[in-house]
N, C-alpha and C positions, 0 to 999 in steps of 0.2 A: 137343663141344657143337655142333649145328648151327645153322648162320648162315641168321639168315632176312634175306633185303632185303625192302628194302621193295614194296607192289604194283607201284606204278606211282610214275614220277617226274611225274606231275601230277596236282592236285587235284581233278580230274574223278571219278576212279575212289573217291574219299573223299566224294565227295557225296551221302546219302541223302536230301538235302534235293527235289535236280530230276533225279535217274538216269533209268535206263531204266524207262519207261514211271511217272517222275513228273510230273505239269502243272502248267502255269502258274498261275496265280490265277484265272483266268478256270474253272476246276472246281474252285474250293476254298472259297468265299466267296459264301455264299446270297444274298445282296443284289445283283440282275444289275444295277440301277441302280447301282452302285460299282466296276460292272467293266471296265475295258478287253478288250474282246472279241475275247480273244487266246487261246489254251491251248500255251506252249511246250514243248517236248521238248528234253532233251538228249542225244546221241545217244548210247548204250551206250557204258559206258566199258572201257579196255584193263583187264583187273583183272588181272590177272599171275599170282600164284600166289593170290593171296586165295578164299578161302574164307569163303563165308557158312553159317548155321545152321541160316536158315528158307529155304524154297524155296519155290513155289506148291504148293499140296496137289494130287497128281495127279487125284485122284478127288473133287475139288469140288462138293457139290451146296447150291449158296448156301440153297435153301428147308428143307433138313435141318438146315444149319447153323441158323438163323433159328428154328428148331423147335426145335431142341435147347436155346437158349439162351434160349426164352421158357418151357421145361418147368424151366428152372433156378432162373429169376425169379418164378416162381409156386409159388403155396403156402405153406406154412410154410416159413419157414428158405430159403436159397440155397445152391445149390449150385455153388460155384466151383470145385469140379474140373473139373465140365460145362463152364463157361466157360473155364478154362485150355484146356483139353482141345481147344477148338475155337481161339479167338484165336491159342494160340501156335504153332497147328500153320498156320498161315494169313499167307501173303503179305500186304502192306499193299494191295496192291490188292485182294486178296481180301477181306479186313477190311470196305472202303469198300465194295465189293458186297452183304456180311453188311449194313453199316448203312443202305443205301439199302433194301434187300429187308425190312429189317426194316418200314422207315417206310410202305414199301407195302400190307405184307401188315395191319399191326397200327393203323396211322395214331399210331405211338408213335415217340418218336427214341430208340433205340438208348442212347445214352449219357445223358438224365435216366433210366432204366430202371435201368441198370446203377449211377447215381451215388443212386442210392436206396436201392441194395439192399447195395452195398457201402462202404467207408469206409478211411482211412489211407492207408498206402502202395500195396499193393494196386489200391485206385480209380483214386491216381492214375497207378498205369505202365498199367489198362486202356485208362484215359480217353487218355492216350497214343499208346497203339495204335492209337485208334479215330478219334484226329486227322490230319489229310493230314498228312504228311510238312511240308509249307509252313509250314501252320497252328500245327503243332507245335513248328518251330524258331524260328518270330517271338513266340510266348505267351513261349518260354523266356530268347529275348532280352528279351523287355518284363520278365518275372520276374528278371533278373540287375540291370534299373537298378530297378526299383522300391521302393520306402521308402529307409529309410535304409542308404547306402553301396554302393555298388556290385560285384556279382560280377566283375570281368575275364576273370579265368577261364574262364567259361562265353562270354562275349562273345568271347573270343577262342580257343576251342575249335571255332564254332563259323561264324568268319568265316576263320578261317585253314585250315579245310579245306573254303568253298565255291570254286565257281568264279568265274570274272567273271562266267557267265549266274548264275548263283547269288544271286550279288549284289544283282543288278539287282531279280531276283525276291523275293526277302527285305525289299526296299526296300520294293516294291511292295505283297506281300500284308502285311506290317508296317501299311501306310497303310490299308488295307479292314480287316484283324481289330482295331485298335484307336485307328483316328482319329487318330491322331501321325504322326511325321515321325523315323524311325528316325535318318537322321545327324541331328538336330538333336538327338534323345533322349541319342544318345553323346558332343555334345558339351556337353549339359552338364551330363550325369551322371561325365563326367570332364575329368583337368587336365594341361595339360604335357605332356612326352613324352609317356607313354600314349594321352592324347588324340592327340597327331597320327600314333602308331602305328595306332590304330583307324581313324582319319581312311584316312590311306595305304589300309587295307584294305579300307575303305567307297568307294577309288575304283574298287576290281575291275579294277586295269592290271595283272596279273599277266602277266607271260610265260606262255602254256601249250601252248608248244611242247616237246621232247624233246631239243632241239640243246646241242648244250656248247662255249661258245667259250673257249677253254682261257687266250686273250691277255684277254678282259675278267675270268674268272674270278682272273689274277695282278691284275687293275689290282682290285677289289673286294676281292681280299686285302690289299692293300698300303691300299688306302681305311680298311678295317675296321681296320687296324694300328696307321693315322697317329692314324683317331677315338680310338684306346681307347688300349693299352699305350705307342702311341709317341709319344702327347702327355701334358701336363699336362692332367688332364680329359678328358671324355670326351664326343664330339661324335656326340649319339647321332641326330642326324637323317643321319646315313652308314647308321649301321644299321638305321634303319628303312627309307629308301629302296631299301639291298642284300636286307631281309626278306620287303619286301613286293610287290616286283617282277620278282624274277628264278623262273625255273621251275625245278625240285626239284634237278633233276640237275645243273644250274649252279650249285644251291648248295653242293651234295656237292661239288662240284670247289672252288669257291670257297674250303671250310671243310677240305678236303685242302693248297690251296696256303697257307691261312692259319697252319698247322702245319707246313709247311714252311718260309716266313718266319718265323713269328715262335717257332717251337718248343713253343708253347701251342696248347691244344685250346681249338676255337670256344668252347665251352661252360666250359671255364676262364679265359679272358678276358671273357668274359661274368658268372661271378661276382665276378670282380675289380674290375672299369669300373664296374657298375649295381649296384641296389638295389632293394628293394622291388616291388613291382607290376610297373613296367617290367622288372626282371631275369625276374621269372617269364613275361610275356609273351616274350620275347625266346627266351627257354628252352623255352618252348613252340613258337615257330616254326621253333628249329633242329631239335628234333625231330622234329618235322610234316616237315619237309625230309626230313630223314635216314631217317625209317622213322616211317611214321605209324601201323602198326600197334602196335608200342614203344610208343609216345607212348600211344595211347589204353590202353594195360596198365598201363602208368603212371600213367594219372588215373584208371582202376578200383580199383588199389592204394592212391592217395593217399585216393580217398572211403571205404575201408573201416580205414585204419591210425590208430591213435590212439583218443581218445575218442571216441566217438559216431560217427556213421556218415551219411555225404552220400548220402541216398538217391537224391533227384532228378538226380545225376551217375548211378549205377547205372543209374537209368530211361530216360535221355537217352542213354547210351552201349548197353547193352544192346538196348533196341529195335531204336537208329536204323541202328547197326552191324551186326543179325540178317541183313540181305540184302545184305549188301556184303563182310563181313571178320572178322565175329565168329571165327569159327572158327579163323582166324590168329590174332586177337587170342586166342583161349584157349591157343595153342600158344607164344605169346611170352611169356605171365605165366606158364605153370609153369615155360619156358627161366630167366625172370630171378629169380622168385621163390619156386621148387622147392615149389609147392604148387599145384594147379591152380583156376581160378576157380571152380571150380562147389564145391571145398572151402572157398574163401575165404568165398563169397556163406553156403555152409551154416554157417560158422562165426558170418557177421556178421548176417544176415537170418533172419524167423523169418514163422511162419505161410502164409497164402496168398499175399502176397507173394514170398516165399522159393521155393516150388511154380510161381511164372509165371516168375521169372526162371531158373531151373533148368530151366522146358521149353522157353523160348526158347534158352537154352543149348544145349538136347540134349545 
């Protein structure tokens, strides 16, 4: 069976949120009176062996594009192949070219067009597509605390594989898309531990260098040993502090010496020590660690196994991942679960929904 590692040992090259050639708020958020008149870049990240789905379409003619999808939207009935056919074959930059060209050519927005004409799941992985990267990831954080009870999950899916710049920006266009105060939203839409693991990763002090110091790595081993199996109880701000501060490859070491002290795998002292919500946050960041591409094969599994089906993880994960690592990601779900994603999705997903995410698949 071949061993995939992971891309990179930092959360850079995991970022669809502000990658290459993603901006800051200041081109994401129509309201220029609300804007800090900034546009950052993050600069290309090292992507190692990852492989993405979608690429820029070589032969791009945005005003065709534009045409093709307003010949789709008219008439009797919609034709959403037309629109698969162009959206999933198309860069997110592309995309954002498609929706401004539209507004020019038509004095129509792009997406009430589309959210007229279409409906369900479908709508919403287009509507998706067709949001900035930025825009995208802060709606889905405001949707994870909103009504009653909170997602962690998605909250921490999606902060533990931004960057520090990432962070910052998330904060930011959080405050322009929907008038709140993101860390104030987290603290108190949650409690306790959890709360100050989110906290910790709402500071953005991540290490995100590549260096591995082999002597702190035994003293965080021996830290994590004392918190959990070597005391009565378990002193879980050690572990968040070592989760949410040290960079990939120091954790890989960390979680290597910690099996050598203690004879237990990270992740089986972790189900032993913690519980609930915190165990699965926790579980989620050694993974994130150890091979982030795993991890997200893993929460495409978990949203389609059992009853009923987590779409909005499919959407969120599929999209945001098409330009970054999808394509590893589909190579590590048949490794682990001897069926390939694009049979899973046809088993779990049905209609034109089914058809978008199958072409963003390729």
């Amino acid at each position: 069976m071949t061993s995939h590692a992971a891309c990179s040992s930092s959360p850079s090259c995991l970022s669809p949120w502000t990658g290459p050639n993603r901006t800051g708020p200041a081109s994401i958020c129509p309201d220029e009176a609300r804007q800090r008149i900034i546009t950052s870049r993050i600069p290309a990240p090292v992507m190692g062996n990852c492989q993405p789905t979608v690429v820029p379409y070589e032969d791009f003619d945005v005003l065709a594009d534009v045409k093709a999808i307003r010949k789709a939207c008219k008439g009797f009935g919609t034709d959403e192949q037309a629109i698969i056919d162009v959206l999933a074959n198309r860069s997110a930059d592309q995309r954002q070219e498609i929706k401004q060209a539209y507004y020019d050519k038509y004095d129509d927005e792009l997406v009430d067009v589309l959210k007229s004409e279409l409906s369900g799941n479908f709508e919403k992985a287009i509507v998706a597509m067709l949001d900035p990267a930025l825009v995208y990831a802060v709606k889905e954080l405001r949707r994870a605390m909103k009504g009653a009870g909170t997602d962690e999950d998605v909250l921490v899916e999606i902060l533990c594989t931004a960057t520090n710049s990432d962070v910052a920006l998330l904060r930011e266009c959080y405050f322009q898309v929907h008038e709140r105060d993101l860390d104030a939203d987290i603290e108190g839409d949650t409690s306790g531990d959890v709360r100050n693991l989110l906290m910790a990763l709402m500071q953005g002090q991540r290490d995100e260098s590549y260096e591995v110091d082999e002597e702190l790595a035994e003293q965080d081993a021996a830290s994590l040993f004392e918190a959990g199996e070597g005391c009565f109880g378990t002193d879980e701000s050690a572990f968040t502090f070592i989760l949410a501060s040290r960079n990939y490859l120091q954790l890989q070491a960390t979680f290597k010496m910690y099996e050598q002290l203690s004879g237990t795998e990270i992740l089986d002292a972790i189900e032993s020590e913690t519980s609930g919500t915190l165990k699965r946050c926790y579980v989620a960041l050694v993974r994130v660690a150890k091979n982030p591409q795993l991890y997200f094969a893993r929460r495409l599994n978990d949203a389609m196994k059992g009853a009923g089906t987590d779409e909005d993880t499919l959407i969120r994960i599929i999209v945001c991942r098409s330009e970054y690592d999808l394509e590893t990601i589909k190579e590590l779900y048949l490794e682990k679960y001897d069926v390939s994603l694009k049979d899973a999705l046809r088993d779990e997903c049905s209609g034109d929904f089914k058809r978008l995410l199958l072409a963003i698949c390729h």
